[in-house]
KETIDO-882730 format. One line per 4 residues: number of its first residue (from 1); for each residue x negated, y negated, z of C-alpha. Coordinates in Angstrom, 1 decimal. Layout:
BEGIN
NUM) X Y Z; ...
***
This chain:
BEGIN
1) 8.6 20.4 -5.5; 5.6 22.3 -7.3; 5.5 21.0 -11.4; 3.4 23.1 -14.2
5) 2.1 20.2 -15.8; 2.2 19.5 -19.3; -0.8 21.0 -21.4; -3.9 19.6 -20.7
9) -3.0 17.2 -17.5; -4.5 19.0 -14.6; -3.9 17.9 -10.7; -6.6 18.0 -8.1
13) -6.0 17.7 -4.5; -8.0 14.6 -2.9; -7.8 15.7 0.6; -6.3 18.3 2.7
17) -3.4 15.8 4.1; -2.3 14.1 1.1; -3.8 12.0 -2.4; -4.1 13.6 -5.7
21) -6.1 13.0 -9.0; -4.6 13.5 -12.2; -6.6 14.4 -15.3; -5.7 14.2 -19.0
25) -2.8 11.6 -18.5; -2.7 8.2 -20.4; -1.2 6.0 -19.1; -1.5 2.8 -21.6
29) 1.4 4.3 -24.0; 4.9 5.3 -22.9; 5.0 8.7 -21.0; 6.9 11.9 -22.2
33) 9.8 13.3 -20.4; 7.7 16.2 -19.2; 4.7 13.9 -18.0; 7.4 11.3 -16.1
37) 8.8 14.1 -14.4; 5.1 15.5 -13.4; 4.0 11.6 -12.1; 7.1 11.3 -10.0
41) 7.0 15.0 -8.3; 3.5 14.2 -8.1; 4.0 11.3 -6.4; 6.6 12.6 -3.6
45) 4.5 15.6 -2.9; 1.0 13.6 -2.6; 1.7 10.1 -1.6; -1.2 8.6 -3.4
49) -2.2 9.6 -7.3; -5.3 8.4 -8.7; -5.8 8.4 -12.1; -9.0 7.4 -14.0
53) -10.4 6.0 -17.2; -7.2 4.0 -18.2; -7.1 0.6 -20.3; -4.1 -1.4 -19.0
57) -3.1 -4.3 -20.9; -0.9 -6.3 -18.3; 2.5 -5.5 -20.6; 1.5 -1.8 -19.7
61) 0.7 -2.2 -16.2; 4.4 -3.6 -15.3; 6.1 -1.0 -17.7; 4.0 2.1 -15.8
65) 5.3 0.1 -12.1; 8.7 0.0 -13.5; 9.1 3.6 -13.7; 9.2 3.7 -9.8
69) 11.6 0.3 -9.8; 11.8 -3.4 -9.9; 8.6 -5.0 -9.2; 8.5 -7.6 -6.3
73) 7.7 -11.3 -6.9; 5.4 -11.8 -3.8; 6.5 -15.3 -1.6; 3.1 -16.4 -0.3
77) 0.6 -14.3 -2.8; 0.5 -15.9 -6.2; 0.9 -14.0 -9.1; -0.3 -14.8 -12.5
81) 1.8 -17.6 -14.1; 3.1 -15.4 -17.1; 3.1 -12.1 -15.2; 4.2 -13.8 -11.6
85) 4.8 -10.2 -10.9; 1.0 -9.5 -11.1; -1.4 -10.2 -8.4; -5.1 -10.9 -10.0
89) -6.9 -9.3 -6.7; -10.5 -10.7 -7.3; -13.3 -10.3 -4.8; -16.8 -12.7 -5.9
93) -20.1 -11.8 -5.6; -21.5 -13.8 -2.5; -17.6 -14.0 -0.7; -16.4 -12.0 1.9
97) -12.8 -9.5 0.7; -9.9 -11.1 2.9; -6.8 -9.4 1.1; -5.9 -6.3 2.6
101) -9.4 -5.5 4.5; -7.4 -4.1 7.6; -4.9 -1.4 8.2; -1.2 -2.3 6.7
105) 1.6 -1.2 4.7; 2.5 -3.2 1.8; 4.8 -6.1 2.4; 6.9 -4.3 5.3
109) 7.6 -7.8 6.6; 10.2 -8.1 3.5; 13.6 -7.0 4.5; 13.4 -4.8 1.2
113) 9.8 -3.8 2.3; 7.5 -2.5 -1.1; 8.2 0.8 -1.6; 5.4 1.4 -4.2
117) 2.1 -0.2 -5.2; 0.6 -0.1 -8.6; -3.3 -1.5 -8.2; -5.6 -1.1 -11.4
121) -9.5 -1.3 -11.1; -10.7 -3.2 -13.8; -14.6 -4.8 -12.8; -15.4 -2.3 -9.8
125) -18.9 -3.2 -7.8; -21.1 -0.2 -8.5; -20.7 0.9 -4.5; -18.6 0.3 -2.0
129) -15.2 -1.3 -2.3; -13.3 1.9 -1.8; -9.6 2.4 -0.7; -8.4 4.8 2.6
133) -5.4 6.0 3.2; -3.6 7.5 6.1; -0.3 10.0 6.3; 2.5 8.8 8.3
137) 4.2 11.9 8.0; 1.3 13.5 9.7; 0.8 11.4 12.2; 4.3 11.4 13.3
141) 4.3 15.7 13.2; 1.7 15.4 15.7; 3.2 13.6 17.9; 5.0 15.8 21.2
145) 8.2 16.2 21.1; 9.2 14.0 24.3; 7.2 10.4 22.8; 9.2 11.2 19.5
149) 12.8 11.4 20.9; 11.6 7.8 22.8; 10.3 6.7 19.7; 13.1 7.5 17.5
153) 15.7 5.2 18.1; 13.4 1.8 18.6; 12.4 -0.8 16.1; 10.0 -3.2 16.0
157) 9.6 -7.0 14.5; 7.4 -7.8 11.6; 6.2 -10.6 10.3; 3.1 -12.4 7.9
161) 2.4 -15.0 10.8; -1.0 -13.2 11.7; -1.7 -12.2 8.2; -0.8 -15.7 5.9
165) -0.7 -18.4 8.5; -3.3 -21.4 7.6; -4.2 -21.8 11.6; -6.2 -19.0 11.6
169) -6.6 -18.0 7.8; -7.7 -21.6 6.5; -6.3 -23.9 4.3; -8.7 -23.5 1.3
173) -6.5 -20.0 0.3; -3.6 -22.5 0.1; -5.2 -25.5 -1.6; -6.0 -23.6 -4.6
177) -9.9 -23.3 -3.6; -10.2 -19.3 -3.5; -10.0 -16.7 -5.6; -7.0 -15.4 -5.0
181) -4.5 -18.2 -4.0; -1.0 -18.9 -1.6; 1.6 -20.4 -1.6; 2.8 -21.9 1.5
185) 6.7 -20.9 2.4; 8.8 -20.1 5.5; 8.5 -16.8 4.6; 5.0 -16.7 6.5
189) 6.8 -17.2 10.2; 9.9 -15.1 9.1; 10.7 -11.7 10.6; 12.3 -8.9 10.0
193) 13.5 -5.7 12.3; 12.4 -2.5 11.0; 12.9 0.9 12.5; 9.8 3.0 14.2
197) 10.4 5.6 12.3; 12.0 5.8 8.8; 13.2 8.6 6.8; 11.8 8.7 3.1
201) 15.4 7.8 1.3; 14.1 10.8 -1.4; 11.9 13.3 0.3; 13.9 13.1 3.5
205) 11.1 13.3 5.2; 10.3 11.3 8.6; 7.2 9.2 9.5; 6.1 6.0 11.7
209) 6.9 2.6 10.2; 4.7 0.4 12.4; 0.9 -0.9 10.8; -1.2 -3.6 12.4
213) -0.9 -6.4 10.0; 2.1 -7.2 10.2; 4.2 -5.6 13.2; 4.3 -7.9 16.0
217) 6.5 -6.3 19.0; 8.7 -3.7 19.8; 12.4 -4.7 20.3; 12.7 -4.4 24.1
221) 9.7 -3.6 25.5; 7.9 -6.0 27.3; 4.5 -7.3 25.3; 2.0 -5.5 27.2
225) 4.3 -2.1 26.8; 4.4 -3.0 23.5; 0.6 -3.8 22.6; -0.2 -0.5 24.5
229) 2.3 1.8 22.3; 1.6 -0.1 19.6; -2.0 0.6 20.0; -1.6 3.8 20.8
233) 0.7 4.5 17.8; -2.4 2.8 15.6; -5.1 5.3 16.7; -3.1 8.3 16.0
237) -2.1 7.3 12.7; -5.6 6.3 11.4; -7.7 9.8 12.6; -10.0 10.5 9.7
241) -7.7 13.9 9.3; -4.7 12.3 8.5; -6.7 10.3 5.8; -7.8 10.5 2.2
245) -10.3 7.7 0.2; -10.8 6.6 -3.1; -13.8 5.7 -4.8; -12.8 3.1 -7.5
249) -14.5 3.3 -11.2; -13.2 0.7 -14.0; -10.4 1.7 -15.5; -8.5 3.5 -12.1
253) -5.1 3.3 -11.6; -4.2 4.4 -8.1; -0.2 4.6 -7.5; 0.7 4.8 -3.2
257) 4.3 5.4 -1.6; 4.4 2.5 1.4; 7.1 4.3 2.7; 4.9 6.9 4.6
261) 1.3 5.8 4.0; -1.0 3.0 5.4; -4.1 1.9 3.1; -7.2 0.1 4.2
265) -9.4 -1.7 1.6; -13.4 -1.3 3.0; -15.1 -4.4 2.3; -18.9 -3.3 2.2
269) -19.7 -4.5 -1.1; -20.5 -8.5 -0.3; -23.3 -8.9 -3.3; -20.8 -7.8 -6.3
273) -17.8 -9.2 -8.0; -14.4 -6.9 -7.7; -11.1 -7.3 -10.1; -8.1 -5.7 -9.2
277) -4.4 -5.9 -10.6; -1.8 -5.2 -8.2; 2.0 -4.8 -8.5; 4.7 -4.1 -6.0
281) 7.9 -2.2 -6.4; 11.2 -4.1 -4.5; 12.1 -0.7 -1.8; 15.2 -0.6 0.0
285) 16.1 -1.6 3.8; 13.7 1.6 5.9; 16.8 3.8 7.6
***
Protein backbone atom coordinates (compact mmCIF):
# COMPACT_ATOMS: atom_id res chain seq x y z
CA UNK A 1 0.00 0.00 0.00
CA UNK A 2 1.70 3.39 -1.33
CA UNK A 3 1.18 6.40 1.66
CA UNK A 4 1.66 10.33 0.81
CA UNK A 5 3.37 11.02 3.83
CA UNK A 6 2.66 13.66 6.04
CA UNK A 7 4.36 17.12 5.29
CA UNK A 8 7.80 17.17 5.57
CA UNK A 9 8.62 13.27 6.26
CA UNK A 10 10.11 12.02 3.06
CA UNK A 11 10.95 8.12 2.34
CA UNK A 12 14.05 6.96 0.50
CA UNK A 13 14.44 3.64 -0.88
CA UNK A 14 17.70 1.82 0.71
CA UNK A 15 18.08 -0.80 -1.89
CA UNK A 16 16.31 -2.14 -4.86
CA UNK A 17 14.96 -5.41 -2.81
CA UNK A 18 13.72 -3.92 0.26
CA UNK A 19 14.85 -1.20 3.48
CA UNK A 20 13.78 2.37 3.57
CA UNK A 21 15.02 5.60 5.33
CA UNK A 22 12.61 7.98 6.66
CA UNK A 23 13.36 11.68 7.03
CA UNK A 24 11.63 14.37 9.08
CA UNK A 25 10.07 11.85 11.55
CA UNK A 26 10.58 12.04 15.47
CA UNK A 27 10.27 9.56 17.04
CA UNK A 28 10.96 10.56 20.87
CA UNK A 29 7.28 12.11 21.21
CA UNK A 30 4.00 10.21 20.55
CA UNK A 31 3.28 9.87 16.73
CA UNK A 32 0.23 11.47 14.88
CA UNK A 33 -2.49 9.34 13.30
CA UNK A 34 -1.18 10.24 9.91
CA UNK A 35 2.60 9.47 10.78
CA UNK A 36 1.53 5.89 12.62
CA UNK A 37 -0.28 4.99 9.65
CA UNK A 38 2.81 6.05 7.26
CA UNK A 39 5.46 3.85 9.82
CA UNK A 40 3.32 0.86 9.63
CA UNK A 41 2.61 0.94 5.63
CA UNK A 42 6.14 1.68 5.61
CA UNK A 43 7.04 -0.97 7.34
CA UNK A 44 4.94 -3.86 5.43
CA UNK A 45 6.04 -2.50 2.07
CA UNK A 46 9.94 -2.17 3.03
CA UNK A 47 10.75 -4.63 5.71
CA UNK A 48 13.38 -2.66 7.37
CA UNK A 49 13.01 1.42 8.16
CA UNK A 50 15.80 3.27 9.22
CA UNK A 51 15.44 6.34 10.83
CA UNK A 52 18.26 8.74 11.92
CA UNK A 53 19.15 11.43 14.43
CA UNK A 54 16.68 10.29 17.20
CA UNK A 55 17.18 10.76 21.10
CA UNK A 56 15.35 7.80 22.80
CA UNK A 57 14.98 7.93 26.37
CA UNK A 58 14.33 4.12 27.24
CA UNK A 59 10.39 5.08 28.27
CA UNK A 60 10.24 6.14 24.49
CA UNK A 61 12.05 3.25 23.06
CA UNK A 62 9.39 0.59 24.52
CA UNK A 63 6.31 2.99 23.74
CA UNK A 64 7.74 3.36 19.76
CA UNK A 65 8.13 -1.01 19.97
CA UNK A 66 4.68 -1.14 21.37
CA UNK A 67 3.08 0.26 18.42
CA UNK A 68 3.99 -2.98 16.48
CA UNK A 69 2.92 -5.22 19.81
CA UNK A 70 3.94 -6.59 23.12
CA UNK A 71 7.51 -6.68 23.63
CA UNK A 72 9.24 -10.04 24.47
CA UNK A 73 11.02 -10.69 27.77
CA UNK A 74 14.10 -12.57 26.32
CA UNK A 75 14.76 -16.25 28.50
CA UNK A 76 18.54 -16.49 28.14
CA UNK A 77 19.54 -12.62 27.11
CA UNK A 78 19.25 -10.39 30.06
CA UNK A 79 17.60 -7.31 29.87
CA UNK A 80 18.04 -4.32 31.96
CA UNK A 81 16.69 -4.84 35.55
CA UNK A 82 14.03 -1.93 35.27
CA UNK A 83 13.39 -2.27 31.54
CA UNK A 84 13.84 -6.35 31.54
CA UNK A 85 12.24 -5.78 28.16
CA UNK A 86 15.51 -3.96 26.97
CA UNK A 87 18.59 -5.59 25.83
CA UNK A 88 21.71 -3.07 26.52
CA UNK A 89 23.71 -4.57 23.31
CA UNK A 90 27.29 -3.25 24.07
CA UNK A 91 30.27 -4.19 22.09
CA UNK A 92 34.05 -2.86 24.05
CA UNK A 93 36.79 -1.52 22.52
CA UNK A 94 39.47 -4.40 22.46
CA UNK A 95 36.53 -7.41 22.54
CA UNK A 96 35.35 -9.35 19.80
CA UNK A 97 30.98 -8.72 18.86
CA UNK A 98 29.46 -12.28 19.66
CA UNK A 99 25.57 -11.24 19.67
CA UNK A 100 24.16 -11.70 16.49
CA UNK A 101 27.52 -11.67 14.24
CA UNK A 102 25.99 -14.49 11.91
CA UNK A 103 23.00 -14.89 9.82
CA UNK A 104 19.56 -15.33 11.89
CA UNK A 105 16.15 -14.30 12.39
CA UNK A 106 15.25 -12.95 15.76
CA UNK A 107 14.28 -15.49 18.36
CA UNK A 108 12.56 -17.95 15.84
CA UNK A 109 13.40 -20.67 18.28
CA UNK A 110 10.32 -19.21 20.53
CA UNK A 111 7.14 -20.87 19.77
CA UNK A 112 5.71 -17.20 19.35
CA UNK A 113 8.98 -16.37 17.30
CA UNK A 114 9.78 -12.10 17.45
CA UNK A 115 7.89 -10.73 14.91
CA UNK A 116 9.57 -7.20 15.08
CA UNK A 117 12.87 -5.77 16.37
CA UNK A 118 13.35 -2.23 17.62
CA UNK A 119 17.47 -1.72 17.96
CA UNK A 120 18.61 2.00 18.63
CA UNK A 121 22.29 3.15 18.02
CA UNK A 122 23.35 5.22 20.67
CA UNK A 123 27.66 5.20 20.85
CA UNK A 124 28.32 3.87 17.15
CA UNK A 125 32.28 3.18 16.30
CA UNK A 126 33.14 5.78 13.68
CA UNK A 127 33.41 2.62 10.87
CA UNK A 128 32.27 -0.52 10.61
CA UNK A 129 29.68 -2.17 12.79
CA UNK A 130 27.02 -2.03 10.19
CA UNK A 131 23.74 -4.19 9.91
CA UNK A 132 22.78 -6.50 6.46
CA UNK A 133 19.69 -7.65 5.67
CA UNK A 134 18.33 -10.16 3.33
CA UNK A 135 14.60 -10.65 1.70
CA UNK A 136 12.96 -13.80 2.29
CA UNK A 137 10.30 -13.02 0.02
CA UNK A 138 12.85 -12.75 -2.68
CA UNK A 139 14.59 -15.48 -2.11
CA UNK A 140 11.70 -17.69 -1.98
CA UNK A 141 10.24 -15.91 -5.65
CA UNK A 142 13.36 -17.18 -7.02
CA UNK A 143 13.16 -20.37 -6.26
CA UNK A 144 11.58 -23.00 -9.40
CA UNK A 145 8.55 -23.95 -9.12
CA UNK A 146 9.14 -27.86 -8.55
CA UNK A 147 11.73 -27.18 -5.08
CA UNK A 148 8.87 -24.91 -3.86
CA UNK A 149 5.84 -27.33 -4.05
CA UNK A 150 8.69 -29.83 -2.02
CA UNK A 151 9.46 -27.19 0.11
CA UNK A 152 6.03 -26.08 0.94
CA UNK A 153 4.64 -28.45 3.14
CA UNK A 154 7.98 -29.26 5.40
CA UNK A 155 9.12 -27.78 8.68
CA UNK A 156 12.02 -27.74 10.37
CA UNK A 157 13.33 -27.79 14.26
CA UNK A 158 14.77 -24.80 15.95
CA UNK A 159 16.52 -24.39 18.72
CA UNK A 160 19.36 -21.86 20.85
CA UNK A 161 21.55 -25.00 21.61
CA UNK A 162 24.26 -23.89 18.98
CA UNK A 163 23.71 -20.21 19.60
CA UNK A 164 23.48 -19.92 23.92
CA UNK A 165 24.88 -23.25 25.06
CA UNK A 166 28.05 -22.64 27.63
CA UNK A 167 30.03 -25.86 25.88
CA UNK A 168 30.86 -24.03 23.09
CA UNK A 169 29.94 -20.34 23.98
CA UNK A 170 31.86 -20.23 27.48
CA UNK A 171 30.76 -19.70 30.75
CA UNK A 172 32.05 -16.12 31.44
CA UNK A 173 28.70 -14.75 29.29
CA UNK A 174 26.82 -16.63 32.00
CA UNK A 175 28.80 -15.83 35.12
CA UNK A 176 28.17 -12.21 34.73
CA UNK A 177 31.83 -11.52 33.32
CA UNK A 178 30.85 -9.87 29.81
CA UNK A 179 29.23 -7.16 28.56
CA UNK A 180 26.19 -8.35 27.74
CA UNK A 181 25.09 -11.21 30.09
CA UNK A 182 22.81 -14.84 30.19
CA UNK A 183 20.92 -16.39 31.92
CA UNK A 184 21.12 -20.05 31.98
CA UNK A 185 17.49 -21.79 31.44
CA UNK A 186 16.09 -24.95 29.66
CA UNK A 187 15.05 -22.81 27.21
CA UNK A 188 18.62 -23.08 25.54
CA UNK A 189 18.09 -27.05 24.61
CA UNK A 190 14.36 -26.49 23.84
CA UNK A 191 12.84 -26.76 20.35
CA UNK A 192 10.38 -25.76 18.52
CA UNK A 193 8.76 -26.86 14.91
CA UNK A 194 8.34 -24.15 12.55
CA UNK A 195 7.19 -24.24 9.02
CA UNK A 196 9.75 -23.79 5.82
CA UNK A 197 7.77 -21.38 4.62
CA UNK A 198 5.44 -18.99 6.36
CA UNK A 199 2.91 -16.65 5.12
CA UNK A 200 3.24 -12.98 6.56
CA UNK A 201 -0.28 -13.12 8.87
CA UNK A 202 -0.74 -9.20 7.35
CA UNK A 203 0.83 -8.85 3.98
CA UNK A 204 -0.09 -12.41 2.97
CA UNK A 205 2.83 -12.68 1.45
CA UNK A 206 5.05 -16.03 1.46
CA UNK A 207 8.80 -16.45 2.22
CA UNK A 208 11.45 -19.12 3.72
CA UNK A 209 11.48 -19.49 7.50
CA UNK A 210 14.77 -21.29 7.94
CA UNK A 211 18.22 -19.01 9.16
CA UNK A 212 21.44 -20.68 10.31
CA UNK A 213 21.48 -19.83 13.93
CA UNK A 214 19.06 -21.41 15.07
CA UNK A 215 17.37 -24.17 12.70
CA UNK A 216 18.81 -27.43 13.32
CA UNK A 217 17.02 -30.19 10.99
CA UNK A 218 14.35 -30.65 8.74
CA UNK A 219 11.44 -32.86 10.01
CA UNK A 220 12.02 -36.07 8.09
CA UNK A 221 14.87 -35.78 6.11
CA UNK A 222 17.72 -37.62 7.03
CA UNK A 223 20.73 -35.12 8.51
CA UNK A 224 22.94 -35.11 5.55
CA UNK A 225 19.58 -34.33 3.25
CA UNK A 226 18.95 -31.87 5.59
CA UNK A 227 22.46 -30.04 6.01
CA UNK A 228 22.59 -30.07 2.09
CA UNK A 229 19.00 -28.26 1.62
CA UNK A 230 19.59 -26.47 4.45
CA UNK A 231 22.66 -25.19 3.01
CA UNK A 232 21.43 -24.72 -0.06
CA UNK A 233 18.40 -22.79 1.13
CA UNK A 234 21.19 -20.46 3.13
CA UNK A 235 23.15 -19.40 -0.08
CA UNK A 236 20.12 -18.43 -1.90
CA UNK A 237 18.70 -16.42 0.67
CA UNK A 238 21.85 -14.34 1.54
CA UNK A 239 22.92 -13.20 -2.47
CA UNK A 240 24.08 -9.67 -2.18
CA UNK A 241 20.74 -8.91 -4.50
CA UNK A 242 18.39 -9.93 -2.09
CA UNK A 243 20.10 -7.68 0.48
CA UNK A 244 20.16 -4.22 1.83
CA UNK A 245 22.87 -2.61 4.78
CA UNK A 246 22.89 -0.07 7.14
CA UNK A 247 25.49 2.15 8.14
CA UNK A 248 24.72 3.01 11.86
CA UNK A 249 25.26 6.87 13.20
CA UNK A 250 24.22 7.74 17.00
CA UNK A 251 21.02 8.41 17.29
CA UNK A 252 19.55 5.49 14.55
CA UNK A 253 16.62 3.72 15.07
CA UNK A 254 16.33 0.84 12.64
CA UNK A 255 12.76 -1.07 12.88
CA UNK A 256 12.93 -4.96 10.88
CA UNK A 257 9.94 -7.48 10.25
CA UNK A 258 11.55 -11.09 11.30
CA UNK A 259 8.77 -12.57 9.64
CA UNK A 260 10.44 -12.30 6.11
CA UNK A 261 13.93 -10.89 6.66
CA UNK A 262 17.32 -12.31 7.96
CA UNK A 263 19.95 -9.66 9.51
CA UNK A 264 23.61 -10.07 9.94
CA UNK A 265 25.49 -7.74 12.39
CA UNK A 266 29.37 -7.32 10.62
CA UNK A 267 31.76 -7.18 13.28
CA UNK A 268 34.84 -5.28 11.70
CA UNK A 269 35.16 -2.64 14.15
CA UNK A 270 37.37 -4.61 17.11
CA UNK A 271 39.28 -1.15 18.30
CA UNK A 272 35.94 0.85 19.28
CA UNK A 273 33.22 0.57 21.83
CA UNK A 274 29.46 0.02 20.32
CA UNK A 275 26.03 0.59 22.38
CA UNK A 276 22.96 -0.63 21.17
CA UNK A 277 19.32 -0.92 22.66
CA UNK A 278 17.27 -3.64 21.36
CA UNK A 279 13.63 -4.64 21.88
CA UNK A 280 11.62 -7.56 20.56
CA UNK A 281 7.95 -7.68 19.68
CA UNK A 282 6.12 -11.27 21.07
CA UNK A 283 4.84 -12.56 17.01
CA UNK A 284 2.38 -15.22 16.59
CA UNK A 285 2.92 -19.12 15.90
CA UNK A 286 4.50 -18.81 11.69
CA UNK A 287 1.37 -20.50 9.54
Amino acid sequence: MHTTPPNDIEIRGLSGALGAEILGMDLSRPLSGAETELLLNSFYRYGVLCIRDQKLTYDSQIALARIFGTPDVHPIANGMEEYPELIRVMKPAGEQAFFGTSWHTDNSFFERPSSVTVLYGSEIPPVGGDTVYASMERAWELLSEPLKAFLEPLEAVHSAREAFDPRTTGDAKYNGETAITYTYSDAIYEETVHPVVRTHPITGRKSLYVNEMFTQQIVGLSKPESDGLLAMLYQVSTRPELTCRVRWEAGTVTIWDNRWLQHYAIDDYPDHDRLMYRVTITGERPA
